[in-house]
Backbone as CSV, one residue per row, in Angstrom:
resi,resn,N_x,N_y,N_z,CA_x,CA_y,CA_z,C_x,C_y,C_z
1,UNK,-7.021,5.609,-19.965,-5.773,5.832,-19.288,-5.304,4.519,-18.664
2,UNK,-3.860,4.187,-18.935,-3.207,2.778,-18.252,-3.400,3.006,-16.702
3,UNK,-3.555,1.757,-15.927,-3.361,1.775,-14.705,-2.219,2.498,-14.421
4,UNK,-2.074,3.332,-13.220,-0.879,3.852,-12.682,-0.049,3.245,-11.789
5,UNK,1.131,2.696,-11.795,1.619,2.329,-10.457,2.824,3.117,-9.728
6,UNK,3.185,2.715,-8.755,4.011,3.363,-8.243,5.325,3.408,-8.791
7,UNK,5.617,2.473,-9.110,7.050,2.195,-9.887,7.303,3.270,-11.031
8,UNK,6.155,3.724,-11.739,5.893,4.482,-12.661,6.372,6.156,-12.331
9,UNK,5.908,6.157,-11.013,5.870,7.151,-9.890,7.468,7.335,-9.558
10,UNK,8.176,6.867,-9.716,9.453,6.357,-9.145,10.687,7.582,-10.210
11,UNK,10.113,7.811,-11.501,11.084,7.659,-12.520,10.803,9.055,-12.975
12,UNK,9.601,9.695,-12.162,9.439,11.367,-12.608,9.700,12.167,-11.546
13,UNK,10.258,13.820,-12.277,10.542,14.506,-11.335,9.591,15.078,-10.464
14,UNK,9.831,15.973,-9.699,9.031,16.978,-9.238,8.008,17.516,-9.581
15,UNK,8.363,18.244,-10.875,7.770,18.736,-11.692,6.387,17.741,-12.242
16,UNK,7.108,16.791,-12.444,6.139,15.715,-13.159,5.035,15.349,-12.688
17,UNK,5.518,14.968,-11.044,5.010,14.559,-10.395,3.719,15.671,-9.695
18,UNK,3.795,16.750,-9.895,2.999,17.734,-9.512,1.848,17.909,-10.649
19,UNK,2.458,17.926,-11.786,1.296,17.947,-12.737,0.654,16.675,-12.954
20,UNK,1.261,15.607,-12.771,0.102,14.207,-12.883,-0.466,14.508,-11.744
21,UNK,-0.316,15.166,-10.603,-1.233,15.067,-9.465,-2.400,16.008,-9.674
22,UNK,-2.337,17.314,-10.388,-2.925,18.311,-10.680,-4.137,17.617,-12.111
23,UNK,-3.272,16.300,-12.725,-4.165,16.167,-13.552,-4.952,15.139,-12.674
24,UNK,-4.854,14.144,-11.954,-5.718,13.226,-11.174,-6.931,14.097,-10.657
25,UNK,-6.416,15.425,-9.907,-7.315,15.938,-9.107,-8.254,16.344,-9.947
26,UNK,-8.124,16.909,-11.465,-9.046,17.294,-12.099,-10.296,16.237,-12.537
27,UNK,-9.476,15.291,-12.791,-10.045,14.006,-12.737,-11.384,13.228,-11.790
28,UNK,-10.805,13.309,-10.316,-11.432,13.272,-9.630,-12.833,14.397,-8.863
29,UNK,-12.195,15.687,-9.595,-13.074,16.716,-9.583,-14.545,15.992,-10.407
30,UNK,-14.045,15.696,-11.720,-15.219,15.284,-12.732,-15.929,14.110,-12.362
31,UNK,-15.407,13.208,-12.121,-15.996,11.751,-11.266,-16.692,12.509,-10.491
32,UNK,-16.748,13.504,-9.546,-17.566,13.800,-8.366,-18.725,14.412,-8.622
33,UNK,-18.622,15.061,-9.817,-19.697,15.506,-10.558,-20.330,14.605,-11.245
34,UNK,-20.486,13.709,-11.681,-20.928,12.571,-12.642,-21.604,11.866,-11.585
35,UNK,-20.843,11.608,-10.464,-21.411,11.334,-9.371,-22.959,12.077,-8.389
36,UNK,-22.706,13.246,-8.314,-24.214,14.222,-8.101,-24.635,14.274,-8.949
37,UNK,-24.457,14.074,-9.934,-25.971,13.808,-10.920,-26.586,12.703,-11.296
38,UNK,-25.907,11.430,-10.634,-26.155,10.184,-11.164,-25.903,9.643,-12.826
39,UNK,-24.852,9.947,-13.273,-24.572,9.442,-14.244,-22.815,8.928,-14.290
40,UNK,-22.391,8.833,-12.934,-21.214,8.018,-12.768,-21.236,6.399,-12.853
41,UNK,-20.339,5.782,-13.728,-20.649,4.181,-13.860,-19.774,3.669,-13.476
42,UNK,-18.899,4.426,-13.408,-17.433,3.249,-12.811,-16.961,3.900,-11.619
43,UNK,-17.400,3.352,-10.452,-17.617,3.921,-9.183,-16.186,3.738,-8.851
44,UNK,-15.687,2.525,-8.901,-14.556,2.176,-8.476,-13.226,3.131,-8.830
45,UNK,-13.411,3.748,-9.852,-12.240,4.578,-10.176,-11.983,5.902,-9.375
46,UNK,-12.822,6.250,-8.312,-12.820,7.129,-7.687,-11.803,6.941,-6.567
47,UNK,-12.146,5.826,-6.403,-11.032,5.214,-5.432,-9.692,5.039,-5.608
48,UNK,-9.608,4.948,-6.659,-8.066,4.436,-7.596,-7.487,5.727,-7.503
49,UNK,-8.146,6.838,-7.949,-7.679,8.328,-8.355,-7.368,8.890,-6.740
50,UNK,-8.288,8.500,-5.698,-7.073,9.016,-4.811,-6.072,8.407,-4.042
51,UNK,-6.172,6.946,-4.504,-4.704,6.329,-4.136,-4.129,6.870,-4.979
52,UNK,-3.782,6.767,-6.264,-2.551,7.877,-7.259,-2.543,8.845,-7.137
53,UNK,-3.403,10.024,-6.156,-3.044,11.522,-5.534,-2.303,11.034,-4.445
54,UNK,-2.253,10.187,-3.546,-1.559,9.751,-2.386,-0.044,9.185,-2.788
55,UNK,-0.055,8.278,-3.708,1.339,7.957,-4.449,1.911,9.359,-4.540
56,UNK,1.552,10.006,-5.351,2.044,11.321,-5.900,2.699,11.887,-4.818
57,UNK,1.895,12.846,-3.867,2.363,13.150,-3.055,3.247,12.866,-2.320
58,UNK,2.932,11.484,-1.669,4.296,10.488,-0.994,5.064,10.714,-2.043
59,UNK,5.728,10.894,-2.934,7.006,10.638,-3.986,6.965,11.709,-3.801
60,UNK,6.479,13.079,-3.920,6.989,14.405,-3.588,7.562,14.366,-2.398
61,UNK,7.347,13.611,-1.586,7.891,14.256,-0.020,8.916,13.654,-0.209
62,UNK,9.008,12.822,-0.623,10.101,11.825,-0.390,11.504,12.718,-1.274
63,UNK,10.780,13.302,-2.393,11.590,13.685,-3.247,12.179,15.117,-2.558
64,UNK,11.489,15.910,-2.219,11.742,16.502,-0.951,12.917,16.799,0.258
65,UNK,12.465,15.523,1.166,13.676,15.208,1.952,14.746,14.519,1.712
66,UNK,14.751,13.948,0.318,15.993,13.312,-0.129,16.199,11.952,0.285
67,UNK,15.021,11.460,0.480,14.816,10.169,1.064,14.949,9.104,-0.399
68,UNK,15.255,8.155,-0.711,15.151,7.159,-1.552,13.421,6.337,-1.642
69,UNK,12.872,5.873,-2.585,11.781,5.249,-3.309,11.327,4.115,-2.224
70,UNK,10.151,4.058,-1.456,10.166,3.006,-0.750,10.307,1.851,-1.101
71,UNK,10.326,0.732,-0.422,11.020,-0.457,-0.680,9.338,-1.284,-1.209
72,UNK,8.411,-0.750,-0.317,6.974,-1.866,-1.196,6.681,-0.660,-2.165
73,UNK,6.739,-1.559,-3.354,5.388,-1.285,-4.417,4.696,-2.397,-5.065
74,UNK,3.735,-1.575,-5.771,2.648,-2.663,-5.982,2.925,-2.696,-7.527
């Protein structure tokens, strides 16, 4: 899977944005398991997956209150 960024985040709806979050979480579900059993190798991606549940969300709220795309992205 390509890195995710926010900008990326920027250009989907609601909708969209709910199911890439629904798919991260599944995601991160499985990392956590790979993890209790000791056969997780790329530790670091655990981390990544819930900054892009946090993107997500922030762009829902935002999308939400009708607020415009914040001004930093990465």
């Amino acid at each position: 899977m390509a890195k995710l960024t926010y900008n990326t985040l920027k250009d989907l709806t609601a909708q969209e944005l709910g199911a890439k979050g629904r798919e991260l979480r599944q995601e991160l579900f499985h990392l956590r398991i790979q993890q209790a059993t000791a056969r997780l190798e790329k530790t670091h991606r655990m981390r990544e997956i819930r900054k892009e549940i946090a993107w997500c969300e922030t762009r829902l709220t935002q999308i939400r209150i009708g607020a415009k795309a914040s001004p930093k992205t990465t």
